[in-house]
C-alpha positions in Angstrom: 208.7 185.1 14.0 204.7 186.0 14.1 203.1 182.5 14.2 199.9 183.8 12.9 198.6 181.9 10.2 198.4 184.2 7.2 197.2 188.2 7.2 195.3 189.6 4.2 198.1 191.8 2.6 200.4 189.0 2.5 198.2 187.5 0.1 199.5 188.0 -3.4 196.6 188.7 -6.4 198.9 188.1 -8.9 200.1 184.9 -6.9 196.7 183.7 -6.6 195.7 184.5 -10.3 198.5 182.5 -11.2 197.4 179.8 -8.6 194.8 179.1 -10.2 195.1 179.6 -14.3 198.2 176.6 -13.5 195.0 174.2 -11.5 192.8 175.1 -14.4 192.6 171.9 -15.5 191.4 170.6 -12.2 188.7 173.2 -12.3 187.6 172.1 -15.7 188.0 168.4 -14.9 185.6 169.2 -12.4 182.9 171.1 -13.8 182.8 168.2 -17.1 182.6 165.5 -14.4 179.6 167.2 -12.7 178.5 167.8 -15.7 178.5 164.3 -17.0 177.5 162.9 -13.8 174.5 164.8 -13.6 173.8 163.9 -17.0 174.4 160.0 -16.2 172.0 160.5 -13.0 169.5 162.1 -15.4 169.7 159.0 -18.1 169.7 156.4 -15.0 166.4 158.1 -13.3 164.4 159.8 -15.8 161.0 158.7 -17.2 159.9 161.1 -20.1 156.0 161.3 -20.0 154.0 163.0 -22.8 150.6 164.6 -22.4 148.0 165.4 -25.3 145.5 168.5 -25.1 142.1 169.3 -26.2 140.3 172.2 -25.8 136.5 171.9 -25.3 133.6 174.4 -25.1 130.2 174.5 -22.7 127.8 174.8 -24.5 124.1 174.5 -22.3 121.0 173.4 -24.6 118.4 175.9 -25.2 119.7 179.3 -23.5 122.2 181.7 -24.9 123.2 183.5 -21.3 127.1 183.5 -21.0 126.8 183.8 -17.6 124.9 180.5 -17.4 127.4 178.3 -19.3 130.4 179.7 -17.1 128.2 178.9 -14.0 128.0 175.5 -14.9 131.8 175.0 -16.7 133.2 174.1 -13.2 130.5 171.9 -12.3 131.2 169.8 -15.4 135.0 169.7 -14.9 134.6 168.1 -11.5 132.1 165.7 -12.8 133.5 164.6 -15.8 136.9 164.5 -14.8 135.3 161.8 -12.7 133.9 160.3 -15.6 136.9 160.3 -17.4 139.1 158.9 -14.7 136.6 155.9 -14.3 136.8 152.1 -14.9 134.2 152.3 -17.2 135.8 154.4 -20.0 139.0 153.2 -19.3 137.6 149.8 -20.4 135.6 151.5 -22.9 139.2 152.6 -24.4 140.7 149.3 -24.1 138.5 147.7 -26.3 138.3 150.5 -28.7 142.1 150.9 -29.5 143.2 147.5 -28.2 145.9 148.3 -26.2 146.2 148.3 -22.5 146.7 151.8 -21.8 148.4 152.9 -18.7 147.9 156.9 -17.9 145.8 159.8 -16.7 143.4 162.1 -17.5 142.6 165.0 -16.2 139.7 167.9 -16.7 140.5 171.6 -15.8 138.3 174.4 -16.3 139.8 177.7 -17.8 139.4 180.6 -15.7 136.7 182.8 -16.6 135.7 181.1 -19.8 133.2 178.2 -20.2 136.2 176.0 -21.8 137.2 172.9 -20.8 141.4 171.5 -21.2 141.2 167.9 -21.6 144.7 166.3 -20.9 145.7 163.0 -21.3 149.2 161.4 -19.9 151.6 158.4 -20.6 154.7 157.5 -21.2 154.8 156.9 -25.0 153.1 160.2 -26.8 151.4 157.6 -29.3 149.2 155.9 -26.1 148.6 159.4 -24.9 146.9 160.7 -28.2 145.0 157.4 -28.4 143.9 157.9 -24.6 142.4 161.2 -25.4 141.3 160.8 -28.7 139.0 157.5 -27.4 137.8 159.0 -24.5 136.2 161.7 -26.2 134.7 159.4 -28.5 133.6 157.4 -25.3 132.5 159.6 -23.0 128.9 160.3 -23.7 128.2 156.9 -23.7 129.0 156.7 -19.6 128.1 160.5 -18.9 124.7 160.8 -21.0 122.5 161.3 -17.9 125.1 163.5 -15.9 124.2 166.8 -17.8 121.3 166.3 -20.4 121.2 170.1 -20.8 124.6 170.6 -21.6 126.7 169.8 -24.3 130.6 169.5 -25.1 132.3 170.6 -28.6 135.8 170.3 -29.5 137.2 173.9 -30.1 141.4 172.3 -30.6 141.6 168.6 -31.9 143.8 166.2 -29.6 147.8 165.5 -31.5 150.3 163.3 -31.3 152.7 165.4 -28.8 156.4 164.9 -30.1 158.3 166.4 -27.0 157.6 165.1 -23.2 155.6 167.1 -20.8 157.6 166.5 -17.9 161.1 167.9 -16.8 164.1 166.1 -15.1 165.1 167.1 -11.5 169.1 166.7 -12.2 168.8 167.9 -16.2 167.2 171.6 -14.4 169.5 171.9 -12.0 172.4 170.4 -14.0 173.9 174.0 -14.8 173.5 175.1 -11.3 175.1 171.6 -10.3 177.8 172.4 -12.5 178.7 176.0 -11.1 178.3 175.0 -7.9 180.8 172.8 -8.1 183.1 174.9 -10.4 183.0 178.0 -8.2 183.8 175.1 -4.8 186.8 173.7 -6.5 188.0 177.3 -7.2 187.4 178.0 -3.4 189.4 175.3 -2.5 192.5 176.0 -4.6 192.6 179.7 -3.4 192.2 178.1 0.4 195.1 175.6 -0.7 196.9 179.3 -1.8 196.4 181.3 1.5 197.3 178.3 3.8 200.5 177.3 1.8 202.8 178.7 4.5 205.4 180.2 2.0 206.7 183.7 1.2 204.0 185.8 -1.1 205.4 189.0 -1.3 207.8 191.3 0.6 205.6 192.2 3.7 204.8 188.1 4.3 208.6 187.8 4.2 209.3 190.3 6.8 206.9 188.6 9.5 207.4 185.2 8.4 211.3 185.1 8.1 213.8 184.6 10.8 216.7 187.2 9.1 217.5 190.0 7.0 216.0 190.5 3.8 219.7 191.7 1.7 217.9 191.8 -1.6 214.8 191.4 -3.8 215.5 190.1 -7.2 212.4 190.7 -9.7 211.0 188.1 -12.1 212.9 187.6 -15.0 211.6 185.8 -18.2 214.9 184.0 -19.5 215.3 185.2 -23.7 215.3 183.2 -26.3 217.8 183.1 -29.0 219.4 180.9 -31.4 219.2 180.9 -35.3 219.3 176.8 -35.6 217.4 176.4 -32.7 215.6 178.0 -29.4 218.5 178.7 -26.5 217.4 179.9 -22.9 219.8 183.1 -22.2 221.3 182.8 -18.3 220.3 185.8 -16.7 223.1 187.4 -15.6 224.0 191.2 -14.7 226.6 191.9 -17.8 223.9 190.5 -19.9 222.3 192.5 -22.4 219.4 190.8 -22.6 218.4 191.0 -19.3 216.4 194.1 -18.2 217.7 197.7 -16.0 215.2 196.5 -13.1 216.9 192.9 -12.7 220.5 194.0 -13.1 220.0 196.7 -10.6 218.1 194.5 -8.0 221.1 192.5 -8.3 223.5 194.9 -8.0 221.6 196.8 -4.6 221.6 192.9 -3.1 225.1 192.8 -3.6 225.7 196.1 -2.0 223.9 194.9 0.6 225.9 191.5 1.0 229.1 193.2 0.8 228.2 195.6 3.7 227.9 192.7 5.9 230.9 190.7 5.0 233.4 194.1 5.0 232.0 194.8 8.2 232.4 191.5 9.9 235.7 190.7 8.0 234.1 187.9 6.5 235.5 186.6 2.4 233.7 183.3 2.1 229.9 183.9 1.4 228.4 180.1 0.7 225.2 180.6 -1.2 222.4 178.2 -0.9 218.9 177.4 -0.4 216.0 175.1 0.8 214.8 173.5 -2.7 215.7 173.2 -6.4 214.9 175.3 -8.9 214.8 178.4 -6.4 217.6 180.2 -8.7 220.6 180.0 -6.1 223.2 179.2 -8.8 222.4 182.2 -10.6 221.8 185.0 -7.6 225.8 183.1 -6.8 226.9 184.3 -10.0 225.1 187.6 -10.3 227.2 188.5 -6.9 230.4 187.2 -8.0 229.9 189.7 -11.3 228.9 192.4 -9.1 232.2 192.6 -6.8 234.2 192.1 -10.1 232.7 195.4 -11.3 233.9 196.8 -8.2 237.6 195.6 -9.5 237.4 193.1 -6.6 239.3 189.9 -7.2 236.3 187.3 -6.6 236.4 182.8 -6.6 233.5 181.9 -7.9 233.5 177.9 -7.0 230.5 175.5 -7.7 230.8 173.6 -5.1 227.1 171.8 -5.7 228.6 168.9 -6.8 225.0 166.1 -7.2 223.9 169.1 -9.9 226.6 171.6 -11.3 224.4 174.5 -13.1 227.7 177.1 -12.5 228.9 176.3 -16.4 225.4 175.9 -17.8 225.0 179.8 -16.0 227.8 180.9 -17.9 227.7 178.7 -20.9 231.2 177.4 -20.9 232.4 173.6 -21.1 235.0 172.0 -19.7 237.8 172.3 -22.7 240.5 170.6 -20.1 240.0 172.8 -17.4 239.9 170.9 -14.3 236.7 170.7 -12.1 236.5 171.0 -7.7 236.5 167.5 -7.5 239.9 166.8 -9.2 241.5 169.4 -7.3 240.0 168.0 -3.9 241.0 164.5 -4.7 244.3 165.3 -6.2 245.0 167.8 -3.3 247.2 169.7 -6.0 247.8 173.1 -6.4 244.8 175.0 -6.6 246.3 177.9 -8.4 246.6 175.7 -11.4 243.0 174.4 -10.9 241.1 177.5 -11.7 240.3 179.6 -14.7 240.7 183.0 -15.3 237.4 184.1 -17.5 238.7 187.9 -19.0 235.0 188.7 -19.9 233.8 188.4 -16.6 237.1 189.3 -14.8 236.2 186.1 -12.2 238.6 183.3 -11.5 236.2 179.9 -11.7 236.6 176.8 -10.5 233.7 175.1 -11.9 232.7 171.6 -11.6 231.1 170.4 -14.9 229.7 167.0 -14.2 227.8 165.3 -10.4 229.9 163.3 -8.4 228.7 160.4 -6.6 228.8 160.4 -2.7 229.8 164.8 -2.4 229.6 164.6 1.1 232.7 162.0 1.2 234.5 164.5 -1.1 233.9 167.9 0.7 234.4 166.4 4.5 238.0 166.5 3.9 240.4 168.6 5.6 242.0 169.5 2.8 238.8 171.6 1.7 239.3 173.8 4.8 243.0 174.1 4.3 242.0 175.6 0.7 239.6 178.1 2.1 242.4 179.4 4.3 244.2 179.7 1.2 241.9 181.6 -0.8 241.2 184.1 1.7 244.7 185.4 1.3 244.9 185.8 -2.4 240.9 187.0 -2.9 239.1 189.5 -2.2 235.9 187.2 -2.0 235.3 183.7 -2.2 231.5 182.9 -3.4 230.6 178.8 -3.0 227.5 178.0 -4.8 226.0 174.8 -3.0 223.6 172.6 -3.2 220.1 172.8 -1.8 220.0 172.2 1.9 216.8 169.7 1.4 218.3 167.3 -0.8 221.8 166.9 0.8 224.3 167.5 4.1 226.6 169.3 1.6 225.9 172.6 2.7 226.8 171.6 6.4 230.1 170.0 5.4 231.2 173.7 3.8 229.8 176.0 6.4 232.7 174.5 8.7 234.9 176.7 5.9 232.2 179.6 5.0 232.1 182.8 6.8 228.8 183.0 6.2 226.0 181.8 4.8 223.5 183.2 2.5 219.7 182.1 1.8 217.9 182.4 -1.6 214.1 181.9 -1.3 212.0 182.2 -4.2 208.5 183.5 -4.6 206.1 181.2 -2.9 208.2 178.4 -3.3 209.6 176.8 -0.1 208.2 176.1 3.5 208.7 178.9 5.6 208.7 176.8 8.7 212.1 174.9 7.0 213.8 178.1 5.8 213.5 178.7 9.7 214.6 175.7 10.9 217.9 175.8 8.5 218.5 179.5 10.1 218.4 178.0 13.1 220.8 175.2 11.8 223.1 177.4 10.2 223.6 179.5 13.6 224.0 176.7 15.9 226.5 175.0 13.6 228.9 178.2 14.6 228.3 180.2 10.8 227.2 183.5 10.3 223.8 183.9 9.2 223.7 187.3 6.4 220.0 186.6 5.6 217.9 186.2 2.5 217.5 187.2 -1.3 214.2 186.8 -2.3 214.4 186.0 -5.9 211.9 185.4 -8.7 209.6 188.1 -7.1 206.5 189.1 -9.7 205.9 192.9 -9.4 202.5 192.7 -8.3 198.9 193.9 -10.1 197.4 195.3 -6.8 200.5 197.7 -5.1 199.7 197.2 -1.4 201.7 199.8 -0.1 205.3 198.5 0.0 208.2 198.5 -2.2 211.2 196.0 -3.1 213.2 198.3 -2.7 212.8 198.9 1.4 214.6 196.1 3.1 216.7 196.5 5.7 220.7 197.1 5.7 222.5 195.9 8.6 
């Protein structure tokens, strides 16, 4: 196997699309706690200040020149910002309005003109009005000598400003914050996506895998049906709910599968995987109904006995038929054990309810002694097992399997454990027939492969 970490076209779009509409939430989760946070920051730190304006004009006693009363504009902004910043008027303004007023005042010249901005700041817009509004009441009265040539007249009255003058650092940069930190988390979940060492898509499977691929089995969505209430369909082959595509992707990995047993002389095909939930129980079936077309005379046995899915699959109870474990306990006669289904054309020996301590129950002898059995009366024997994560099971049965068949789904298990169980499944003496990858989406972006080139041998 390639150890390299991950290449680009293993990368499935549709994969990562998915990837991330299911961690949503987290991205949204995100973005509102930045969002609030920065908010939070914003109510914690910020002091709103509010500044009233007045306009003034130049206006220099006995001439008329323009020229002359823009000369002199900047000259009287430096000076009487001065006087408008000093102790004198501020105590001037004290007494007149009474309050202590804390702020600042500042003189600017407009550029070009012979007008004068008179601003006045504080942190409550009342105080701020009052500032300015006294201090051009007051300011003669300090600054009578400065210019004696030159007067000032108010062109825009001073108001009461209702909005602050100043901005917040966090509330300005909050939506930036907030994307940042969106578009992060999103980088983060597709990195968590790339590094996941699982199988993608077909060409990450044929690097990453340590066997043949015998079969790709597309996505299916299971039907629903049901006029009382809502029933999930199994997704089987003679189904006619399911679509062309799946039922012949199962049929061409059966194909496959029976290649490699006929020519190894093999009957017993034990059908597993790594984890739950990777569709084992129904790829087991799907085979079983595939070499009963043929008019071969197939066993299907469930032999996952900690969680029996075989009569969910087919949507039969028990009805007094008798289950594995009986017969293994009972050590009776197994031809009276199983059950002839004549839509399906499988004999089924089904197990319909877990079983404490499985491993005790398959170890025996008697299990091996049955397998013998089988292989002279049937064609094929398929064993549907539990997953090899959760349980020894699947060890205990491969002393009686001829081989042993992997189902992976579609990034879904750890490549590095499917690996390791390939490597467990040859040294324990069992055939190895390779994988079915099932559950695979047909991709968005076609990279240049299809499901339908895996290997025969």
């Amino acid at each position: 196997m390639n150890q390299e970490l991950f290449r680009f076209d293993e990368i499935s779009i549709r994969g990562l699309c998915l990837e991330l509409f299911r961690n949503l939430w987290m991205i949204l989760l995100i973005g509102a706690a930045l969002w609030l946070g920065v908010t939070g920051l914003h109510n914690l730190t910020y002091k709103p200040q509010y500044t009233s304006y007045s306009t003034l004009v130049v206006i220099l006693k006995g001439q008329d020149s323009a020229y002359s009363s823009l000369s002199v504009a900047k000259q009287m902004a430096d000076v009487f910002g001065i006087v408008f910043q000093s102790e004198v008027l501020r105590e001037k303004i004290i007494e007149d309005t009474g309050e202590n007023i804390q702020g600042t005042i500042n003189c600017e010249p407009v550029s070009e003109t012979n007008l004068l901005v008179l601003s006045s700041t504080c942190q409550n817009p009342r105080q701020a009005y009052l500032f300015i509004h006294s201090a051009l009441k007051h300011y003669e009265e300090v600054a009578k000598d400065v210019f004696a040539n030159a007067t000032l007249q108010i062109v825009q009255e001073p108001e009461v400003p209702s909005t602050p003058s100043n901005t917040s650092l966090f509330m300005d940069r909050r939506s930036l914050i907030t994307g940042a930190g969106v578009v992060a988390m999103t980088a983060i979940m597709c990195l968590f996506y790339i590094l996941r060492f699982t199988v993608k898509n077909l060409i990450s499977a044929r690097r990453l895998l340590d066997g043949k691929i015998r079969g790709v089995i597309p996505y299916e969505r299971k039907r629903i049906s049901g006029n009382r209430r809502w029933v999930k369909k199994a997704l089987l082959l003679n189904s006619p709910s399911v679509s062309m595509d799946f039922a012949e992707a199962s049929r061409r990995a059966e194909t496959q599968i029976e290649y490699h047993m006929r020519r190894n002389q093999q009957k017993i095909l034990l059908v597993t995987s790594i984890s739950e939930n990777e569709g084992k129980s129904t790829v087991a079936a799907n085979i079983a109904l595939a070499l009963a077309e043929k008019h071969k005379k197939v066993l299907l046995v469930d032999s996952d006995l900690r969680k029996p899915a075989q009569y969910k699959v087919f949507e039969e109870d028990q009805k007094g038929r008798d289950s594995l474990n009986q017969l293994l306990k009972e050590k009776g006669d197994w031809r009276e054990k199983i059950y002839y289904n004549k839509i399906s054309q499988l004999w089924e020996l089904f197990q319909f309810h877990s079983v404490e301590e499985p491993a005790a129950v398959l170890s025996g002898a008697f299990l091996e002694k049955l397998a013998g059995e089988w292989k002279k009366e049937m064609d094929y024997i398929i064993m549907d097992c539990s997953p090899v994560s959760i349980s020894t099971d699947a060890e205990h049965l491969m002393k009686m399997a001829d081989t042993v068949l992997l189902v992976v789904r579609q990034d879904w298990s750890d490549v590095r454990v499917i690996n390791d169980t390939v490597d467990m499944i040859w040294q324990s003496g069992c055939d190895f027939s390779g994988f079915v990858l099932n559950a695979f989406y047909k991709e968005w972006i076609q990279t240049g492969y299809s499901y339908e080139g895996y290997e025969r041998g």
